[in-house]
C-alpha positions in Angstrom: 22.0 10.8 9.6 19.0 12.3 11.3 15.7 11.4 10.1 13.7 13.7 7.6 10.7 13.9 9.2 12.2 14.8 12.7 15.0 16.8 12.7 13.5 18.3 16.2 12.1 17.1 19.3 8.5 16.6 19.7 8.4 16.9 22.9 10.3 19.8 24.2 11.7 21.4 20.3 15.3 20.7 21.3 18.0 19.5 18.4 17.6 15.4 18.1 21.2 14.0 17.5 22.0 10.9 16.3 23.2 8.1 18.5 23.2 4.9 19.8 19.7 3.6 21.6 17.9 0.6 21.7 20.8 -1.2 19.9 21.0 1.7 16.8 21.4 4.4 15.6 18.5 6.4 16.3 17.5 10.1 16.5 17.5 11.2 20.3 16.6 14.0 22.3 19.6 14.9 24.5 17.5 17.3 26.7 14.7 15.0 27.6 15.5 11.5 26.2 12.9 11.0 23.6 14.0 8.2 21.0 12.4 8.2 17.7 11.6 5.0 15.8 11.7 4.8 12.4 8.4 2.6 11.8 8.3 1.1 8.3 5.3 2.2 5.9 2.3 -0.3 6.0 -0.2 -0.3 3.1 -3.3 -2.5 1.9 -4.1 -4.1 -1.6 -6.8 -5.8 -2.8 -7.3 -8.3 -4.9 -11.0 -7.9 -6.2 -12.3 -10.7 -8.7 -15.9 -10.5 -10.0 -17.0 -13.5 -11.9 -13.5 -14.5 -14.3 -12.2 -11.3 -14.3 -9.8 -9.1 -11.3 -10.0 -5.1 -11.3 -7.1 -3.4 -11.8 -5.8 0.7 -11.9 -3.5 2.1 -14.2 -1.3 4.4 -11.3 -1.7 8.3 -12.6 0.9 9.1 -9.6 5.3 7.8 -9.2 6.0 5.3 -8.7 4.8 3.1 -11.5 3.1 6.4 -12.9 1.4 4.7 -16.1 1.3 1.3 -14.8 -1.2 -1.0 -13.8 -1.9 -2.1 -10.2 -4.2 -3.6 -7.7 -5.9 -0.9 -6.0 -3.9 -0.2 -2.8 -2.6 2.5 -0.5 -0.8 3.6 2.7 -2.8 2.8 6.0 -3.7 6.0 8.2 -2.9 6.0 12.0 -6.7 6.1 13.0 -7.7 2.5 10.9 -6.9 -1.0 10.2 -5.1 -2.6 7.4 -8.7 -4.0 6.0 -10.2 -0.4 6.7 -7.4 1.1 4.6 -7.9 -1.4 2.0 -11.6 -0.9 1.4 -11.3 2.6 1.8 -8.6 2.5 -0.7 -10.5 0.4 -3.0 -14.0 3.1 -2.8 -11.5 6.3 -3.1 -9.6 4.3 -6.1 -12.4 3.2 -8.0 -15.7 4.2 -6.3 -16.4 0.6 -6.0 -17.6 -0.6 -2.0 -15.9 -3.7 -1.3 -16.4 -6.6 1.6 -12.7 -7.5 2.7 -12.1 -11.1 3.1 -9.6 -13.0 3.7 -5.7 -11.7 4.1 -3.7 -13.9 1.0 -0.1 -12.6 1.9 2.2 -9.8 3.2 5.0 -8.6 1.1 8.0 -6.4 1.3 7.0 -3.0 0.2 10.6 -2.5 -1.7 10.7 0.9 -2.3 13.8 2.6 -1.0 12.1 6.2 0.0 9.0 4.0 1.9 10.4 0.8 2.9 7.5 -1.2 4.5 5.0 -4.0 4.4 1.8 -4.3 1.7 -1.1 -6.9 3.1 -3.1 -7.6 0.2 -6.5 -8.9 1.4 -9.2 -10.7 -1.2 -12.1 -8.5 -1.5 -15.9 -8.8 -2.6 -18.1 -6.1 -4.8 -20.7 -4.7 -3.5 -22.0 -1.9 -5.3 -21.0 1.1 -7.0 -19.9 2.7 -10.3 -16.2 2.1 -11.5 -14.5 4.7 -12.4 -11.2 6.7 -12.2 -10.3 8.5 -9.4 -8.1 9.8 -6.9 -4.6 9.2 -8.4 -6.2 6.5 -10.5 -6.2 7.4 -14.0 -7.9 4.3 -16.0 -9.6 1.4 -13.6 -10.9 -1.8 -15.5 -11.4 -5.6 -15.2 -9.2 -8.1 -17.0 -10.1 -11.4 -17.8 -6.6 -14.0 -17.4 -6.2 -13.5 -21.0 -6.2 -9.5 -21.0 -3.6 -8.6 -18.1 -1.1 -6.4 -19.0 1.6 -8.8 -17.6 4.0 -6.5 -19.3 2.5 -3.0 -18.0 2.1 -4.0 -14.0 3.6 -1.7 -11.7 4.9 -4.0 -9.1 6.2 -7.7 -8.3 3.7 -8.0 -5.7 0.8 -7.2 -7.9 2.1 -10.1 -10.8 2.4 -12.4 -7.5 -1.4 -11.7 -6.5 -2.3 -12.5 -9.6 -0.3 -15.7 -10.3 -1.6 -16.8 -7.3 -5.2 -16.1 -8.3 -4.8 -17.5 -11.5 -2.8 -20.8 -10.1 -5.9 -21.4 -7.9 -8.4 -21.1 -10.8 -7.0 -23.5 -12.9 
């Protein structure tokens, strides 16, 4: 099955068709040879903590529209992971964030963007919190107030067992 984001060639507009290269099956141009390479997604989390207490989003966008999340998103081709991250982080929550250290890289599970999430630790510096982008609620939670039950994904409840695991 051809790819959904190229169905033609980039480089000279012809048909690609689907055949062996490179050890798969891979769209290929049969007029000038270009292979395209299905590159997994890769995104950035963070896992911000101020004092006791980690900031989390409630998701306003699928999937896990509704549920809460550490603030995260896709990386763009012209920046890093940490880039993304704090850029994700100020566009999220209008918070400005230090990244730290990287705590772990997890399968991004979803079937229609199978990738990678890095979630890197990250440290307030200034700004207002609030709502934004496809953010719809953004607040800190001490241990006792997440919303085990109402987290979007796996990898955020594993963030946060870690974090909690290493301040006990």
């Amino acid at each position: 099955m051809i790819s959904s984001d190229y169905r033609f060639c980039p480089r000279c507009g012809q048909p690609l068709v689907e055949q062996d290269a490179f050890g798969r099956l891979r769209p290929v141009c049969a007029a000038c040879g270009f292979v395209h390479f299905r590159d997994p997604k890769l995104a950035a989390a963070v896992l911000l903590i101020d004092g006791n207490r980690v900031l989390l989003i409630r998701r306003a966008v699928d999937p896990g529209r509704g549920l809460w999340a550490l603030p995260a998103g896709f990386v763009e081709v012209d920046e890093l992971p940490d880039e993304a991250a704090a850029r994700e982080v100020l566009e999220e929550t209008g918070l400005r964030v230090a990244i730290g250290d990287l705590l772990r890289i997890r399968r991004i599970t979803n079937p229609n963007k199978p990738g990678l999430l890095l979630t890197y630790r990250g440290q307030l510096i200034d700004g207002n919190l609030q709502a934004n982008d496809d953010v719809s609620e953004a607040r800190w939670f001490s241990a006792a107030e997440i919303p085990w039950d109402e987290l979007a994904f796996e990898t955020t409840r594993e963030s946060l067992r870690e974090w909690l695991a290493g301040n006990r």
